[in-house]
LUMVOKE-969131 format. One record per residue (C-alpha): y, z negated, x negated. Coordinates in Angstrom, 3 decimals, always signed. Layout:
<drenvos>
DRENVO        y        z        x
DRENVO        Y        Z        X
...
</drenvos>
This chain:
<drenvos>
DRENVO        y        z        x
DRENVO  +82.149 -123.313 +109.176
DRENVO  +78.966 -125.086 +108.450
DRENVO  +75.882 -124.280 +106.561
DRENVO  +72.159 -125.285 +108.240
DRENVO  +68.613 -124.499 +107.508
DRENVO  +68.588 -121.972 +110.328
DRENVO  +71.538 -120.155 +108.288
DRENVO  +69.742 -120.801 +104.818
DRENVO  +65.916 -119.494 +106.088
DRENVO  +67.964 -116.107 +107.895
DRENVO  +69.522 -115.385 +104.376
DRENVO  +66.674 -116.172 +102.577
DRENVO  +64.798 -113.464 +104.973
DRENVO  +67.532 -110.620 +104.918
DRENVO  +67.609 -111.067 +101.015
DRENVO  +63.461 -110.467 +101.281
DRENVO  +63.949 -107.725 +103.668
DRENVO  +66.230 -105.651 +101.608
DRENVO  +64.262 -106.360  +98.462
DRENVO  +60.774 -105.239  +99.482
DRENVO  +62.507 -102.507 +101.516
DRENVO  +64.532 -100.844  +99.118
DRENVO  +61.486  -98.940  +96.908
DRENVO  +60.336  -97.731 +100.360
DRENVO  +63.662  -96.404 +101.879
DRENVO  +64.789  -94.869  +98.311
DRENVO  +61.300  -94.096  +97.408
DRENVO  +61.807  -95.306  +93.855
DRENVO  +58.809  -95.364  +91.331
DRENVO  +58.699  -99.384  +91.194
DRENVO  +57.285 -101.441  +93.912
DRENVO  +55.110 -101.495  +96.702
DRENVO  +56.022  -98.376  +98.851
DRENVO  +55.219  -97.483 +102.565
DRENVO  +52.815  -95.100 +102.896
DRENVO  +52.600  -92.248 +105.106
DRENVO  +50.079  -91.348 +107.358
DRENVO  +48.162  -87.833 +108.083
DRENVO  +50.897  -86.829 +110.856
DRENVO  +54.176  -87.623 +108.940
DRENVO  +53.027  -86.361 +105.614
DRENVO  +49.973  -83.416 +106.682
DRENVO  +46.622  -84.036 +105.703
DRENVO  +42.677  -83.673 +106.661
DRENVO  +41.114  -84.197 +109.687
DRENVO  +37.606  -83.708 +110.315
DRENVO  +35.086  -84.964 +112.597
DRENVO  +31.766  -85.238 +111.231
DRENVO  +27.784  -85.182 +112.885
DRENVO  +25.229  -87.423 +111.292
DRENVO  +21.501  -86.367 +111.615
DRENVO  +19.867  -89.421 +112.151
DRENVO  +16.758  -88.352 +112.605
DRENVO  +16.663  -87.658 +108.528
DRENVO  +16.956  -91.421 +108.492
DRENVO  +14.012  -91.970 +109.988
DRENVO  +11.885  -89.914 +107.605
DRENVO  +13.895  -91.281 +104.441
DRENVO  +12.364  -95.009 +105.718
DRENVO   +9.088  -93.400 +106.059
DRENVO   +9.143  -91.743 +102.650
DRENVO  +10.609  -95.123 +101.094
DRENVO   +7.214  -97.431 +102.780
DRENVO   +5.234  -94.871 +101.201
DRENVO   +6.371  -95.139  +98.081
DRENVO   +6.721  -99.245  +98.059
DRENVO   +2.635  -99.113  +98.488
DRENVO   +2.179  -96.578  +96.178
DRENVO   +3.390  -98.831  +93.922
DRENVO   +2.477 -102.153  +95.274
DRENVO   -1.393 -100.351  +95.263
DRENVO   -0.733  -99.933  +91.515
DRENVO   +0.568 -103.290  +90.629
DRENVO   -1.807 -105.023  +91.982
DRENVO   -5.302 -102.780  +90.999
DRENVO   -5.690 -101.666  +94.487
DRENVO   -7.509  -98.560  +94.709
DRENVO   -6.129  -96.195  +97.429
DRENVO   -6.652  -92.310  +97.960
DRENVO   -5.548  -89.963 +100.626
DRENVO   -1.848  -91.577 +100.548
DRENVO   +0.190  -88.947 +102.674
DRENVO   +3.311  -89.395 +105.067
DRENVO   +4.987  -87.377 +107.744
DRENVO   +7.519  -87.862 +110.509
DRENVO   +5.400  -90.233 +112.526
DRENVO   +4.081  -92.597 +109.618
DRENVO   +2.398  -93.102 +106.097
DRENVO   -1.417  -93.006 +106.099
DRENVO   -3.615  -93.878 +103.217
DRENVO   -7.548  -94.801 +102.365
DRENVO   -8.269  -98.251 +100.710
DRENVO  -11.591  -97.685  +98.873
DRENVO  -12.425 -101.419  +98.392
DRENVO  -13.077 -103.455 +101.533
DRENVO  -11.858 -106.698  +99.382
DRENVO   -8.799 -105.491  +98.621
DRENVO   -7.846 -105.192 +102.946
DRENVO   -6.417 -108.545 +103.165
DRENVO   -3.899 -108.256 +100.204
DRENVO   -3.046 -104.874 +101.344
DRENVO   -2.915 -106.047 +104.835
DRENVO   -0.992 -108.890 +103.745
DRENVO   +1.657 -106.770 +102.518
DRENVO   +2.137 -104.560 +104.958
DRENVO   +2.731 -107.183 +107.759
DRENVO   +6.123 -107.916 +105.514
DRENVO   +7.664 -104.503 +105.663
DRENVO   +9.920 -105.321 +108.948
DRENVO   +9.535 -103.039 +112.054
DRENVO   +6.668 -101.128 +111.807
DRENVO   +3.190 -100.690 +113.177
DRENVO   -0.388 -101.151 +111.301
DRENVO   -3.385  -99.758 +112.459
DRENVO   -6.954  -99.742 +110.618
DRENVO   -9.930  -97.272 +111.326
DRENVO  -12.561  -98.292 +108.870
DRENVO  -10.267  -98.889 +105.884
DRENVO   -8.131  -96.080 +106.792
DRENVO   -4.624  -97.477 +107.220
DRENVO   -1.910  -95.877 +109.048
DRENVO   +1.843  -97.613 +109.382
DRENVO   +4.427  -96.636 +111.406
DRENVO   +8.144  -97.817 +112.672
DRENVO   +8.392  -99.264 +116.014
DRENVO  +10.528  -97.731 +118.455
DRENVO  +13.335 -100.410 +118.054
DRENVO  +13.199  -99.618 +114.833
DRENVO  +13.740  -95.807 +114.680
DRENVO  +16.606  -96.660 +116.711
DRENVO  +18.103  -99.081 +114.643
DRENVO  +17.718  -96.549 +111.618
DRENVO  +19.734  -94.566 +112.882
DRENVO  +22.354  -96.358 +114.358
DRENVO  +22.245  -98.198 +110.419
DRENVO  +22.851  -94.284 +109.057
DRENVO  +25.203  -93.679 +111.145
DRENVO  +26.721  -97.247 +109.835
DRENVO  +26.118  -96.619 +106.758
DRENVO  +27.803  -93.472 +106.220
DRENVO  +30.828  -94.770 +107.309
DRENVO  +31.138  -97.543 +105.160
DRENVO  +29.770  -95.160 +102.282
DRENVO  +32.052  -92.435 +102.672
DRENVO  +34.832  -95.511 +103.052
DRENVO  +34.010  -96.291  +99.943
DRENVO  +33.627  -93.233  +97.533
DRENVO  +37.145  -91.902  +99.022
DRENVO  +38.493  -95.756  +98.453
DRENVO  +37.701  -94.753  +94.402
DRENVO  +38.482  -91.012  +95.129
DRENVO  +42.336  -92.659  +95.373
DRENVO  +42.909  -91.304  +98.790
DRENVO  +45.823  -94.565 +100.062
DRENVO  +44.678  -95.661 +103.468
DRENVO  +41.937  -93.034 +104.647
DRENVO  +40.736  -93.422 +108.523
DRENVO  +36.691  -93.366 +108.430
DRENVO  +35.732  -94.252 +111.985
DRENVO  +32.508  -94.075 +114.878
DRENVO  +33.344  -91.653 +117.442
DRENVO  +30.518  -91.899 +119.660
DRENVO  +27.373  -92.644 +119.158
DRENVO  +26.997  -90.251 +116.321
DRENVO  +30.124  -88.688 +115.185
DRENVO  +32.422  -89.975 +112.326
DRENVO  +36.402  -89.507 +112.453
DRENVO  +37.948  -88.736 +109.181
DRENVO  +41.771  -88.647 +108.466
DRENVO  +42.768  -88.090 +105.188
DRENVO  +46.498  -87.867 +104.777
DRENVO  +48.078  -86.580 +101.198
DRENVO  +45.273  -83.326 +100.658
DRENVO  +47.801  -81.016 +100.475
DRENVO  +46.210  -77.676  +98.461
DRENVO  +43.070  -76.275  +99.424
DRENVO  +41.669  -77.425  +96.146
DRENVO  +41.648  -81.083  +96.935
DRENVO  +40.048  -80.197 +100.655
DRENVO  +37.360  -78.947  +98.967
DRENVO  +36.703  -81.489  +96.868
DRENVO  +37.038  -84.271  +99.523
DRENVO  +34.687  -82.328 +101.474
DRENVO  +32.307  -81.843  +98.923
DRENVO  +32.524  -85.880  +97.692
DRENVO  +32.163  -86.996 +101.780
DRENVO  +28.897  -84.344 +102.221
DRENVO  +27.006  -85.342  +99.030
DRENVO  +23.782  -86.892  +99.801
DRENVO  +23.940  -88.314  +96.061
DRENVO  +20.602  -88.851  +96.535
DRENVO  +18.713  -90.068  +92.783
DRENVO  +14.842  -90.070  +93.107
DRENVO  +12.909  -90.681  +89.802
DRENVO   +9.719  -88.578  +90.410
DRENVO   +6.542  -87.780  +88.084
DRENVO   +6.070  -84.275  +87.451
DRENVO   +2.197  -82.941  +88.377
DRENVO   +1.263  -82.086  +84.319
DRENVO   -2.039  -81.161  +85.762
DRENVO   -0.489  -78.040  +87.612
DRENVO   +2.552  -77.531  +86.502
DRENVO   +2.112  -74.521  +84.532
DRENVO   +1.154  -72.913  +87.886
DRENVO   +3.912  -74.093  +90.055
DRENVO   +5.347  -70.078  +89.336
DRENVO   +2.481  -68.868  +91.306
DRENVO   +1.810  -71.641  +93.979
DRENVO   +3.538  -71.773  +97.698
DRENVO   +5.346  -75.112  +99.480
DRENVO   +1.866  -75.665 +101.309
DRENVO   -0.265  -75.034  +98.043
DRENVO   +1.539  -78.296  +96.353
DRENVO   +1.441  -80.137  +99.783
DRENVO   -2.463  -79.990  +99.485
DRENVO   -2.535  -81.988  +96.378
DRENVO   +0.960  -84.371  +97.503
DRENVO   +3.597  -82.580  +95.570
DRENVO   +6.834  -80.679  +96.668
DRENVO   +8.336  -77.429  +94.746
DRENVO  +12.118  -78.443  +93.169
DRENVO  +14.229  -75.840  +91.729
DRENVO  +16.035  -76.553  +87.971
DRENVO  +19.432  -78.169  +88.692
DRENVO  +21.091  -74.940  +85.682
DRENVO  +18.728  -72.489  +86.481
DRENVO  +17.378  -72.444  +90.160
DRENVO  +14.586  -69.349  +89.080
DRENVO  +12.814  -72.495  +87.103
DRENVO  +10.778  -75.030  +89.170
DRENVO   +9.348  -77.972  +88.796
DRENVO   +5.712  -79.340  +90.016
DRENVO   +6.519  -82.972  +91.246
DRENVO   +4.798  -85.800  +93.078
DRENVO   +6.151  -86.084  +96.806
DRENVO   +5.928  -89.393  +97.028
DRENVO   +9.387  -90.713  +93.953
DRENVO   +8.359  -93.161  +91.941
DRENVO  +12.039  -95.543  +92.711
DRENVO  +15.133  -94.135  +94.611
DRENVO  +18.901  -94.517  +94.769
DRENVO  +18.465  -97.733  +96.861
DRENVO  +17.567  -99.529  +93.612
DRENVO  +20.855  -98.396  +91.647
DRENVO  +23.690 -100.810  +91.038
DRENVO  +26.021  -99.201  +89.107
DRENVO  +27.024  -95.344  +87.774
DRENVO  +30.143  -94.233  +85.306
DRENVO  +30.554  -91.510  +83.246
DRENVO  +29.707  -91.113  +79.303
DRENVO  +29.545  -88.530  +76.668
DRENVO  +26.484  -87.285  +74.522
DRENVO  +26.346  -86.494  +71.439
DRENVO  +27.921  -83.480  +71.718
DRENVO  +30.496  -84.260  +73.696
DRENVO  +29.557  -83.547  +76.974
DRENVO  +29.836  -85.511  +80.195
DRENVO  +26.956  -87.558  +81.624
DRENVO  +25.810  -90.000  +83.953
DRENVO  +25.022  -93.146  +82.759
DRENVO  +23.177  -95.392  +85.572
DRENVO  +21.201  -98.580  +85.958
DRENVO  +19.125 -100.616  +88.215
DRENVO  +18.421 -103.794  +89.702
DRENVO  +15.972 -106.015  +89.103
DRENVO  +12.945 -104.116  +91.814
DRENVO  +13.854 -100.841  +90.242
DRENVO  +14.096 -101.988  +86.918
DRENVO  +10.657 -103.280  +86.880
DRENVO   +9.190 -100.275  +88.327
DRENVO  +10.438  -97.825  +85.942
DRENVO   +9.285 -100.249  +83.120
DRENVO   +5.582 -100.383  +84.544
DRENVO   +5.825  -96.114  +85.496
DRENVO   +7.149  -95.495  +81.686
DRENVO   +4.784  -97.665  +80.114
DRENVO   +1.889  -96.495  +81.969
DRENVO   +3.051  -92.984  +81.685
DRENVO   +3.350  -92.533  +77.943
DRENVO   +3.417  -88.879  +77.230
DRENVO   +4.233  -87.520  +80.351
DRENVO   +7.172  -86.086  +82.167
DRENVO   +9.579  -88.128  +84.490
DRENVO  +11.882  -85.732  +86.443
DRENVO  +15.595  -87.137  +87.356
DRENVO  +15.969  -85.491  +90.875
DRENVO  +19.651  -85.685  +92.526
DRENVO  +19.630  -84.007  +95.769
DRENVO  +16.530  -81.975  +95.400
DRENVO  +17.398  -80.332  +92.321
DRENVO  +15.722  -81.417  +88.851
DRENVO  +18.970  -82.436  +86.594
DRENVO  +16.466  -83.147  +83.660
DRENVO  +12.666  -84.021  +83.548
DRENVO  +12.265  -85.983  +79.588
DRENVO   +9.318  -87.035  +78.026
DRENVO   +8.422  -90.413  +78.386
DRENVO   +8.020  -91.477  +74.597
DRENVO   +7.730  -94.937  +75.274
DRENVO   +7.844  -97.876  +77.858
DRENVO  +11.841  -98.119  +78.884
DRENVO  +12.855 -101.501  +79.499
DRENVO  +16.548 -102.651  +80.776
DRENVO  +16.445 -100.150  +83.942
DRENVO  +19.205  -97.841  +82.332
DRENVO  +19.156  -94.035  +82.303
DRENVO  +21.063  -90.958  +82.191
DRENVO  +21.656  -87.856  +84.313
DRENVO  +22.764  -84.648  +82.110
DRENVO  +24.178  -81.217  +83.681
DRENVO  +26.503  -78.812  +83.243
DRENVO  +29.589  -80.257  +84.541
DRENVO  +33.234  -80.900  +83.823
DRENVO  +34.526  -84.548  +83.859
DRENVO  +35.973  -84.132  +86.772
DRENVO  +33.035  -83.292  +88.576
DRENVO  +31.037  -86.324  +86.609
DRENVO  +33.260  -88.720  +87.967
DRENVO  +33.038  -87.861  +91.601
DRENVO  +28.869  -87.698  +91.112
DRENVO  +28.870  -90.975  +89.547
DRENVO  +31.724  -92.337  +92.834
DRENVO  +28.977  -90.686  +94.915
DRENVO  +26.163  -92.505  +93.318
DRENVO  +28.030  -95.885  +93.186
DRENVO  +28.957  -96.080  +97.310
DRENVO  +25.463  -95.197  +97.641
DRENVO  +23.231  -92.088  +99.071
DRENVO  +23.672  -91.451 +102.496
DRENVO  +20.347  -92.501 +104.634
DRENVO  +20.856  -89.206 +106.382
DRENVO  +23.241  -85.883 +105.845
DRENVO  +26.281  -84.977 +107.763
DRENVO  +28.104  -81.870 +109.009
DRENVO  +31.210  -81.130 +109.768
DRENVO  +31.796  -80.925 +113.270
DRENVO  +35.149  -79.857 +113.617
DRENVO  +38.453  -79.465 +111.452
DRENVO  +42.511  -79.544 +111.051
DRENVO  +44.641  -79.010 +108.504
DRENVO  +47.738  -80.450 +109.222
DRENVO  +50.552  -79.231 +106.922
DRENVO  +53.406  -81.027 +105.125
DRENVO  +56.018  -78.961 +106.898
DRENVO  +54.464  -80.179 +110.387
DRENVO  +54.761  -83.910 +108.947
DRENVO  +58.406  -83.167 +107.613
DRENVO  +59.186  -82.324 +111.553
DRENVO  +57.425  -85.101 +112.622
DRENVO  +59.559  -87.208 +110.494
DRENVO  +63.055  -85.456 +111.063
DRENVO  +62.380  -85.909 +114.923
DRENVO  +61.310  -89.744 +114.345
DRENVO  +64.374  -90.558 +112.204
DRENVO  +66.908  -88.706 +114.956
DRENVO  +65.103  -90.721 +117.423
DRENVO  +65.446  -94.163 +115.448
DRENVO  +68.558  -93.537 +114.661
DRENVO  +70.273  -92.413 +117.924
DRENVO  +68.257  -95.394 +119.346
DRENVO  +69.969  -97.654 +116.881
DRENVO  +73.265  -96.374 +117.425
DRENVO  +73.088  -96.501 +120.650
DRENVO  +72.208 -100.074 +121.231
DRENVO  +74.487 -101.264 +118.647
DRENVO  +77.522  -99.633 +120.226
DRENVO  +77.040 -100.921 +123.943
DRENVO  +75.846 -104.909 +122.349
DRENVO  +79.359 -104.546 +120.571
DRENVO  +80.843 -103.203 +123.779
DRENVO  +79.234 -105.748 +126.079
DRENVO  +78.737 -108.718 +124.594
DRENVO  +81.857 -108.075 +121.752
DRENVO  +81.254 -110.500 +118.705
DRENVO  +78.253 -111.790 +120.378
DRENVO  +76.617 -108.292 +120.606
DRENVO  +78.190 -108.026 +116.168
DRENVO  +75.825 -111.244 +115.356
DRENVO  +73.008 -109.451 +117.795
DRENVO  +73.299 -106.787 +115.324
DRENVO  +72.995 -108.137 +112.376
DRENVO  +69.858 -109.765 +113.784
DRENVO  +68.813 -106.505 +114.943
DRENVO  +69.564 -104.827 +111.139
DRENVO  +67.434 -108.025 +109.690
DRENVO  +64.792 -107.568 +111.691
DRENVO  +64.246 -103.802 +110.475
DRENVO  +65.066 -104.419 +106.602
DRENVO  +62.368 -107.609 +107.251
DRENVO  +59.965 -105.096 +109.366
DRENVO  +60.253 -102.437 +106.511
DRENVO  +59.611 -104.918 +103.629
DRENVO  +56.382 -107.171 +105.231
DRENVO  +54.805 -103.019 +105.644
DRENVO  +56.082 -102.433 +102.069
DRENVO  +54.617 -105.033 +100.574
DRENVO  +51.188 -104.836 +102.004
DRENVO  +51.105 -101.297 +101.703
DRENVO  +50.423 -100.100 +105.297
DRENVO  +50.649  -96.712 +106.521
DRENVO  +53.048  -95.338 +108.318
DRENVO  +52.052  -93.223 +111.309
DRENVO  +54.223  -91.113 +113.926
DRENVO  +53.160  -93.835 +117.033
DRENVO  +53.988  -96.251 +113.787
DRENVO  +57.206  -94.774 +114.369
DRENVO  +57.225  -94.861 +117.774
DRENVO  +56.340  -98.965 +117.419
DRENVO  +59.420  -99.542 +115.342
DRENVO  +61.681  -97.723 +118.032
DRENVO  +59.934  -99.696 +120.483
DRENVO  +61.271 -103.347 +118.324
DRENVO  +64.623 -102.589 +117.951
DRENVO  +64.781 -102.656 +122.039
DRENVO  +62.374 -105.639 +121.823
DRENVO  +64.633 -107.411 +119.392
DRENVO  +67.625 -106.915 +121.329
DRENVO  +66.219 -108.206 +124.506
DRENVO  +65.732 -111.492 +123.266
DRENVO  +69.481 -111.210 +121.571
DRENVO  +70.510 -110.472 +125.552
DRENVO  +68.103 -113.203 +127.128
DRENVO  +70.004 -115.715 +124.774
DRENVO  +73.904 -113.975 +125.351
DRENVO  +73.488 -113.784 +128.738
DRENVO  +72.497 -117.730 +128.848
DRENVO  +75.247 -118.416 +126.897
DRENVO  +77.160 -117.005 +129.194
DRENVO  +75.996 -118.330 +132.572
DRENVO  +76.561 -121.858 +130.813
DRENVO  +80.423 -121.360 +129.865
DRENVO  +81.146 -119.602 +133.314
DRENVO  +79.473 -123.650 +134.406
DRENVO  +82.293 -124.779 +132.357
DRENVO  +79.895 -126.696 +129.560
DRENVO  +81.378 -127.008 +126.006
DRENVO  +80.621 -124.684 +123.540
DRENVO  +78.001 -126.910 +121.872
DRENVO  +76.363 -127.627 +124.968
DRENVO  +76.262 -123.616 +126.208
DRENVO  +75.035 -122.609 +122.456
DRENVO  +71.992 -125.311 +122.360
DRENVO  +71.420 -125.066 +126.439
DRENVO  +71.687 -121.240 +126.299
DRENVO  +68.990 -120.833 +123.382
DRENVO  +66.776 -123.977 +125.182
DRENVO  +66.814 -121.754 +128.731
DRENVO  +66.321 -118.517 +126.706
DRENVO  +63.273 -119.820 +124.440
DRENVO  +60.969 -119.836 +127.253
DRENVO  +61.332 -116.279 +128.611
DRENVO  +61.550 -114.947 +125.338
DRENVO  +58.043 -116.558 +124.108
DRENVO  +56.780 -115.386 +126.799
DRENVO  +57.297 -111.918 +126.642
DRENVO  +56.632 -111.473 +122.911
DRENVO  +53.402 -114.134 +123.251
DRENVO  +51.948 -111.410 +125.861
DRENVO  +52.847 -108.238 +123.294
DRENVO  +51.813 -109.730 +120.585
DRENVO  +48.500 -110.605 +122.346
DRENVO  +48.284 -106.499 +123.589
DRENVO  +48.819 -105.239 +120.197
DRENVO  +45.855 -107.771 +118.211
DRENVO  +43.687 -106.211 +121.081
DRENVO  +45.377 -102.259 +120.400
DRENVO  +44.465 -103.109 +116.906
DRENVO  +41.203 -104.811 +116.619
DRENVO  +39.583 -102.236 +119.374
DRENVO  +41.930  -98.873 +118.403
DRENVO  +41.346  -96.617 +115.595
DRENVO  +44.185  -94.845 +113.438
DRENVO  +47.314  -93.994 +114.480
DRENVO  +46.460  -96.585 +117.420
DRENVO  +46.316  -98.950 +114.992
DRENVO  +49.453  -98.157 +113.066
DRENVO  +51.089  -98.391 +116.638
DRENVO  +49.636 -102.251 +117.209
DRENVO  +50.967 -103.173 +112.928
DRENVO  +54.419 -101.986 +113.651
DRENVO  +54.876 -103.877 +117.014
DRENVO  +53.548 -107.054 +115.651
DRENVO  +55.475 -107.396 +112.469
DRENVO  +58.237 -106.253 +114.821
DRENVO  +57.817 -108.758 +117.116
DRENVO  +57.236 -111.516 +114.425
DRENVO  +60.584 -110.538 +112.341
DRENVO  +62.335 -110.590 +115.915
DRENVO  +61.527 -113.934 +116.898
DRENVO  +62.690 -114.830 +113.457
DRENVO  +65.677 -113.104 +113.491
DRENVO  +66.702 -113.847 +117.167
DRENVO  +65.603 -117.165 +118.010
DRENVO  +66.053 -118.783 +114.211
DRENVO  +68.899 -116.569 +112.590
DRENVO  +71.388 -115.954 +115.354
DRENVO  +71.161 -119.439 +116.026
DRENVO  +72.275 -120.643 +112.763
DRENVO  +74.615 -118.052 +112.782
DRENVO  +76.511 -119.442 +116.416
DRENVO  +76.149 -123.423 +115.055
DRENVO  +77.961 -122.218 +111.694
DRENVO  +80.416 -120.688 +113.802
DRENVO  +80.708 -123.415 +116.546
DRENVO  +83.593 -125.087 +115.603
DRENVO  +85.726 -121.594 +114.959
DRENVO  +84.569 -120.255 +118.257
DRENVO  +85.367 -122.886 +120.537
DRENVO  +88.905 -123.869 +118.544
DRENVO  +89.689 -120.099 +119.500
DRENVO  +89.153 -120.664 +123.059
DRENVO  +88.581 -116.426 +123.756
DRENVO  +85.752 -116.484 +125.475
DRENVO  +86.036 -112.656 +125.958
DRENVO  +86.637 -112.122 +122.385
DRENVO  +82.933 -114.204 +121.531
DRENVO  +80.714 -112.865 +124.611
DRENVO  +82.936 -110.416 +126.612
DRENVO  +84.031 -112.847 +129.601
DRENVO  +87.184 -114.308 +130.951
DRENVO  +87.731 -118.102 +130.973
</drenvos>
């Protein structure tokens, strides 16, 4: 027996297989683990509706308030400035100021301005309400990717169905406690406006109606503790969420959880010019309607920090500031439909994967022995190789493991034995020709190479596509059958081969051809 690099790289792989395997198959605490997905170990899954038609009138209420405060800045004097559904409209009282104002305006992308006699109205194109809401609807998947990314879900499917629908799998909720409060983080607008309260009627907001306070441009919010108290504010916020950059949770003084936030560089200069102007006043933190806290404003506040205060437990802080941080969603969602499935259901799921694995396995290691005798005991060890390799590459990125995941790795083991039989039975052909052993080992894999490229070249190819254009458990299909198919070219072409030129010399010295490959001669 000789040793070669084929033999050397094939050890070198079966030792990384069973390494990166092992914490996966005997689930210790150490290492990188498989993880299991919603059908093998029960879960959430919801489908969710989007109403993008909020979207529109968040981008409406947003223009209104970047010339409110763009007006301000620059000594503009406006009056009149209201906004609805179709667009903002204001009154500029100084003909000189037009051109600045106009100016402006022509830089806020996608929308429409029209001028009666210094009464400006701007609008959003119709490409534009469209691509609002196809952004919301982008936008709220990548935001609810994210807060359930630092909610520690492992692996969670967030996905478009349609043209409005979201797809959520979230595989490990297991009591009805953490349902709820995935729901409840996925729902949350988390939307932070920083409004000025109306100190001029205020003290009157007990007695007025919704459409009193529209007539002078302010909204009705109820207290965030006590919803009987309300607060007088401006419609129109002075800065929103879009300006936040970062959100974690503190303590005050006594002890309680808060909200520490801060802004960029826009939003920080904003709230220092509202503060400084507003010395005195009242500046009401507004999360998603409600009024958490509305402080005096004792003195310009520089830095673009604050702080949200409520009555809250930490746990409940933490997923308001993981709300905050992955941003407000541009429009709410509902839930459209929704499973439970239970761990008992995955437990099956598994059981009935394993017992078809396993009888698969079995099965095709008792006729390769039976066919191809010692030929078909090195196609097994190929064939055990290319699992323990399979197993470990999964471990150690820490994919998830999904019932057509299962299904996949099935699926190798008869794809890595093929290419075991493409090579035996050229082997075989060649010694029947009479060719010495050498010559039918190297010919045989030579005349094998091509048919086997080809067939894993053209799978491989079908599961990139299954995988780049699938969602979930397609995808976990298309991982499986590529590592597969990677690990069996590996094991097949490069290990068996090593394994048949260590072994050339003992095989042909024997001269039993039907011992080696199960033929006479």
């Amino acid at each position: 027996m000789k040793l070669n690099y084929r033999i050397v790289i094939f050890a070198l792989a079966i030792i990384f297989g069973v390494s990166f395997s092992m914490p996966s198959l005997l689930q210790t605490e150490d290492g990188k683990k498989i993880t299991l997905g919603l059908d093998l170990q029960g879960g959430l899954h919801m489908l969710l509706g989007v109403k993008t038609e909020e979207a529109t009138k968040s981008r409406i209420k947003s223009i209104a308030a970047s010339v409110k405060h763009f007006a301000e800045r620059n000594d503009i004097l406006i009056d009149g400035l209201t906004f609805d559904e179709t667009g903002v409209k204001f009154e500029l009282l100084d003909n000189d100021d037009f051109p600045k104002m106009q100016e402006y305006l022509k830089g806020i992308e996608g929308t429409v301005v029209q001028d009666n006699n210094l009464i400006v109205s701007v609008s959003l194109t119709q490409e534009e309400v469209k691509k609002t809401e196809k952004q919301a609807v982008d936008q709220a998947i990548e935001t609810i990717r994210n807060r359930l990314d630092q909610f520690g879900l492992s692996e969670p499917v967030v996905a478009r169905q349609g043209a409005e629908k979201i797809l959520v799998q979230l595989a490990g909720i297991k009591t009805q406690a953490e349902e709820q409060r995935a729901r409840e983080l996925i729902s949350r607008a988390a939307k932070l406006e920083l409004m000025a309260v109306d100190e001029a009627r205020d003290a009157r907001v007990s007695v007025m109606s919704e459409s009193d306070a529209a007539a002078y441009g302010d909204i009705i919010l109820p207290d965030a503790k006590n919803p009987e108290h309300k607060y007088l504010v401006h419609e129109i916020p002075i800065l929103d969420g879009g300006m936040l950059t970062n959100a974690s949770v503190g303590f005050d003084k006594n002890n309680r959880p808060v909200i520490n936030f801060t802004l960029n560089a826009e939003g920080a200069e904003i709230f220092g010019d509202f503060t400084g102007a507003n010395v005195g006043k009242r500046l009401a933190i507004v999360l998603d309607g409600k009024v958490f806290s509305a402080p005096n404003i004792n003195e310009r506040i520089g830095g673009g920090s604050g702080q949200i205060s409520g009555d809250y437990t930490v746990v409940e802080a933490k997923d308001l500031a993981i709300a905050l941080r992955s941003g407000a969603l541009l429009a709410p969602i509902y839930l459209m439909e929704k499973r439970s499935v239970g761990p008992s259901l995955g437990a099956d799921s598994i059981r009935a994967s394993m017992v078809a694995l396993t009888g698969g396995f079995v099965l095709v290691i008792f006729f390769m022995m039976f066919y191809y005798r010692l030929a078909g005991v090195i196609a097994n060890i190929a064939l055990i190789a290319n699992l323990f390799i399979l197993l470990a590459v999964m471990s150690l990125f820490g994919a998830t493991l999904t019932l057509p995941g299962m299904a996949g790795i099935v699926l190798t083991v008869g794809m890595a034995v093929d290419a075991n039989v493409i090579i035996s039975e050229r082997i075989r052909e060649l010694i029947y020709e009479g060719k010495s052993m050498h010559k039918a080992i190297e010919d045989g894999y030579a005349n094998a190479m091509r048919a086997i490229l080809d067939a894993n070249i053209t799978t491989l190819i079908a599961s990139v596509v299954l995988y780049a254009y699938g969602t979930g458990a397609i995808k976990g299909f298309a991982i499986t059958m590529s590592i597969g198919i990677l690990a069996s070219m590996l094991t097949a072409i490069l290990g068996t081969h090593g394994i048949y030129q260590m072994l050339e010399n003992k095989i042909a010295k024997s001269k039993n051809n039907k011992l080696w490959f199960g033929i006479k001669g």
